[in-house]
C-alpha positions, 0 to 999 in steps of 0.5 A: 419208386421207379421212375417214368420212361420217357422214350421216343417212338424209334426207341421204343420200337428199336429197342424192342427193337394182298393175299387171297380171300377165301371166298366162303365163309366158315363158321365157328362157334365161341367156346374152344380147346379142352378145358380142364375141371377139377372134379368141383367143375372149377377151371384149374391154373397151375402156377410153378416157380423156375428152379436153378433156371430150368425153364424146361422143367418147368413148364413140364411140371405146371403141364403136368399140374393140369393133367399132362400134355396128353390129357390136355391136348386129348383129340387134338392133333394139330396145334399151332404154338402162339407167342409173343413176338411183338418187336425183334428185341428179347426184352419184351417177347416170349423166350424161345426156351419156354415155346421150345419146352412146349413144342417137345412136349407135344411131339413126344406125345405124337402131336404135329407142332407149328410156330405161327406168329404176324409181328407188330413192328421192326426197325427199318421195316415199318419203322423208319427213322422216328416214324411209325408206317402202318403198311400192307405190303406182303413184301414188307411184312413178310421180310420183317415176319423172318427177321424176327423170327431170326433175330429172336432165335426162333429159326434156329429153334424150329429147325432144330425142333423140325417143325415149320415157322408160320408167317400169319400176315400173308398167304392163304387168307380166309374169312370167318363168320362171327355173327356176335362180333364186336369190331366186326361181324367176320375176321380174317385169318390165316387159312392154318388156324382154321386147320388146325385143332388147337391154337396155343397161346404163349405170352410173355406176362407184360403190362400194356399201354393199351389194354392195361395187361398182355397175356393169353387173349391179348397174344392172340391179337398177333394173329391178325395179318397184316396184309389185311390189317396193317402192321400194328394192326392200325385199321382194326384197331381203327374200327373197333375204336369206332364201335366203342372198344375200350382197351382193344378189348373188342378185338381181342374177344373177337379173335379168342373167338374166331379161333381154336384156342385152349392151352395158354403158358405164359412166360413170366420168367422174365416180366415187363412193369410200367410202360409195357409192351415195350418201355417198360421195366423188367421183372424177375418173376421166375415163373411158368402160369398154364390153364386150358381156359385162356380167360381163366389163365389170365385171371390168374396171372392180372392177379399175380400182377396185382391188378383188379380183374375189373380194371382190365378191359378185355377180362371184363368184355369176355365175362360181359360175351358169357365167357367164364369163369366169372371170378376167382372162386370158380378157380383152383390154383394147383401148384404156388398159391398167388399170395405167395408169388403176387407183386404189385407191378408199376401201371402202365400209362393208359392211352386209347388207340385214337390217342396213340393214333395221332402221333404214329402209325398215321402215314402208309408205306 
């Protein structure tokens, strides 16, 4: 049994170690990307293990399991790569060789590749000493988006690659209509995820102290930008929870909603128990989980995790809003059966943001 992590908030983040309004408003419908059937109508998730740590290969043949990557991105030329880059410290982000296998993928099938990401938090940013800033200062946020972009190896790789590092926390901000939203009725994003034709989410498979789990939809709260919602995303996440939002699962309907989302790959290499996103233990799982419907992707991987999908709040609110599939029979699995990947993982200790609220993220920079 493993035992509880008791670590202050500059540990916790250190070893995890006003831009423009558009003044229109676009509208966007809620269901995205190119999801992928098998012939039954069923979404299809691949499931494929790391074999003699070629993570490259990996990710190609659970691509290939949907399809392949022209089948996938079919229409789509422009895609955005998504991961998970909460906190400059690789124990709890999405490993640079996965997003790497992803992108050449992509551009070998003639597609224009980006990187975009707005990070939560970085030591002697906003975070300072044992206190947590919430803060809306480009020049803040910007500096700590290259640092860990540059600590986390993802400079060197996007030039190797040559294919352009998106800060989302600042820039061209514009606003979306959402008239069904749940923490609000518009979001705003950067103008990039408007243009392009696919955002693809890329997480790192962790438990969550807030929303229970973090895979594909959770990785898109990352697309907020902070200088319209704070470094960790204080003053959404502030609203929501005055609107009722369980596990920030609000905010993170809202923004699978709000954008182009389809191809998920989440990085299960490596994974986070417990405590998560930062605290907690890691996990060798030695996998690579892809599907073209996020909800599905997710399903697929909150089960391998040994979790009822009821218990997690943001895959209850999306079959709540008519997102399907509704449960795992509207799934095939192509690849390794879950039974025989699953694990229980350790629970996180579950706190609601107006909980967590009181002892960081408070004072403003």
């Amino acid at each position: 049994k493993m035992k509880k992590s008791n670590i202050s908030r500059r540990k916790f983040i250190k070893t995890a170690s006003v831009a423009a309004v558009g003044s229109s408003f676009i509208g966007m419908n809620s269901v995205y990307g190119k999801e992928i059937y098998a012939g039954d109508g069923k979404e299809i998730v691949s499931i494929v293990r790391v074999k003699d740590g070629n993570i490259s290969k990996a990710v190609e043949e659970a691509i290939d399991l949907l399809g392949g990557i022209k089948s996938v991105t079919k229409g789509q030329n422009s895609i955005l790569l998504k991961p998970n880059l909460v906190a400059p410290d690789i124990r709890c982000t999405t490993k640079p060789e996965v997003v790497q296998a992803v992108a050449r993928l992509m551009q070998n099938a003639g597609k224009e590749v980006m990187i975009g990401e707005a990070s939560a938090a970085a030591e002697s940013f906003n975070v300072i000493g044992n206190e947590t800033f919430r803060t809306r200062k480009r020049e803040i946020l910007d500096r700590m988006q290259q640092h860990v972009f540059d600590t986390l190896g993802y400079t060197v790789m996007a030039k190797a690659l040559k294919i352009p590092l998106i800060n989302l926390h600042s820039g061209n901000i514009i606003e979306v209509s959402l008239p069904e939203g749940y923490a609000a009725k518009s979001v705003k994003i950067h103008k990039v995820l408007a243009d392009v034709d696919l955002v693809c989410s890329i997480p790192m498979m962790k438990t969550h102290s807030m929303a229970t789990v973090t895979l594909a939809m959770k990785n898109l709260i990352g697309l907020y930008p902070g200088t319209e919602y704070y470094s960790v995303r204080s003053w959404l996440h502030d609203r929501a929870a005055e609107r009722g939002s369980t596990g920030v699962a609000f905010e993170v309907i809202d923004m699978n909603r709000a954008v182009k989302t389809g191809l998920s790959v989440i990085d299960a290499t490596t994974a986070m128990e417990g405590n998560g996103p930062f605290g907690g233990q890691l996990v060798d799982m030695g996998l690579i989980i892809a599907g073209t419907s996020p909800l599905a992707t997710d399903m697929v991987g909150t089960a391998i995790m040994g979790f009822e999908l009821n218990s997690i709040p943001a895959i209850n609110l999306a079959h709540k809003s008519g997102m399907r599939p509704l449960d795992m029979d509207e799934i095939e699995i192509r690849g390794i059966p879950i039974e025989r990947v699953a694990r229980k993982f350790v629970k996180p200790i579950v706190s609601k943001w107006t909980d967590i609220n009181k002892f960081w993220g408070i004072k403003e920079l």
